[in-house]
VOVEXDO-821186 format. One record per residue (C-alpha): residue in three letters; z, y, x. Coordinates in steps of 0.001 Angstrom, whole numbers, padded with zeros to 6 digits, always signed. Layout:
REM residues N
AlaZYX
...
This chain:
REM residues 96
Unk+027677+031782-009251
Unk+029180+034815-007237
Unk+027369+038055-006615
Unk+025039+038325-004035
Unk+027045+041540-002238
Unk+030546+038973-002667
Unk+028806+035901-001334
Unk+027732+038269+002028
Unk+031486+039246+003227
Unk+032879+039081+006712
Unk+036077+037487+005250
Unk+033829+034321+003632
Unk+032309+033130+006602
Unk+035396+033857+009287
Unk+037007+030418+007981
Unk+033427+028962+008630
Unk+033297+029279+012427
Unk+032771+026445+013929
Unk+031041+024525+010985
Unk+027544+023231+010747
Unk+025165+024961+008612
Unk+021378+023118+007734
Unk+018497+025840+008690
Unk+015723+024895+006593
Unk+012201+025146+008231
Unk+010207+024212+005175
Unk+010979+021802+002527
Unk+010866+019123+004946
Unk+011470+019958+008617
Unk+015623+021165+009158
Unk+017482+021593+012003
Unk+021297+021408+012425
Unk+022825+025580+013357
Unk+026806+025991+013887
Unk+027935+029177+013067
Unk+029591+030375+016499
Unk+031123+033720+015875
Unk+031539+036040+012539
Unk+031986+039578+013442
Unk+033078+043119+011919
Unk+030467+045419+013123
Unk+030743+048864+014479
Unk+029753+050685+011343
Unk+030611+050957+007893
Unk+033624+048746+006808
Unk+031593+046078+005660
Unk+028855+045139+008477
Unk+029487+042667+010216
Unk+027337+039802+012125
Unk+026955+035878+012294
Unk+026027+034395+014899
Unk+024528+030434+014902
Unk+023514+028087+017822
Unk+020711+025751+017451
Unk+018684+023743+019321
Unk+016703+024937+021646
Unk+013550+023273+020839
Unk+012090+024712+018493
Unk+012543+028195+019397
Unk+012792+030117+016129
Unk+010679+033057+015777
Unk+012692+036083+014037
Unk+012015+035586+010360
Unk+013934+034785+006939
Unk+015558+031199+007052
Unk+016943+029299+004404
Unk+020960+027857+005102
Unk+022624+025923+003747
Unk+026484+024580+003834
Unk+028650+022475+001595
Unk+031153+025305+000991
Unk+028515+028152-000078
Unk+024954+028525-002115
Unk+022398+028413-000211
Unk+021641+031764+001017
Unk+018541+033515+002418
Unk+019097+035192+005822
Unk+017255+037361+008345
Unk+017747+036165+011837
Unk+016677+036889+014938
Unk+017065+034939+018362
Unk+019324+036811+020516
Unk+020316+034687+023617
Unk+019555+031388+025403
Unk+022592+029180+026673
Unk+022713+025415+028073
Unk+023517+024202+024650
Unk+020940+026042+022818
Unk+019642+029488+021182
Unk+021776+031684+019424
Unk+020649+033524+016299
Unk+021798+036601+014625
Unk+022172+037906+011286
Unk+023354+041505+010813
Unk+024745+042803+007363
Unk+025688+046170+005885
């Protein structure tokens, strides 16, 4: 099992883009979230963002989610509903 800090790098999700992560309500409820965009942020080297689209119903309160996706662990992550679109709401989680 990888490090938490090496499992959380800009350069592991960038080949994800585009792929469909499963955001975990509780342990029954899910809803389907494609990563749209992995980002290098404007700070230190290694901060970066992710950004997901889900549907729009439910909206998502900010709030630790669980994902999941076939290539990773599942992983714990902060996000925070940044924009509203035709196709859904977008999500954000910020790192480093």
């Amino acid at each position: 099992m990888p490090e938490a800090a090496s499992m959380f790098t800009l350069a592991r999700f960038e080949p994800l883009v585009g792929s469909r992560f499963t955001l975990r309500l509780d342990d029954a409820a899910e809803l389907p979230a494609q990563l749209i965009d992995a980002s290098a942020g404007r700070g230190s080297a290694k901060s970066f963002s992710l950004t997901f689209e889900a549907p729009a119903e439910p909206a998502l309160p900010q709030r630790i989610y669980r994902l999941e996706h076939p290539q990773l662990d599942a992983m714990d992550l902060f996000l925070v509903p940044v924009a509203r679109t035709a196709a859904g709401l977008h999500y954000e989680a910020v790192f480093g």
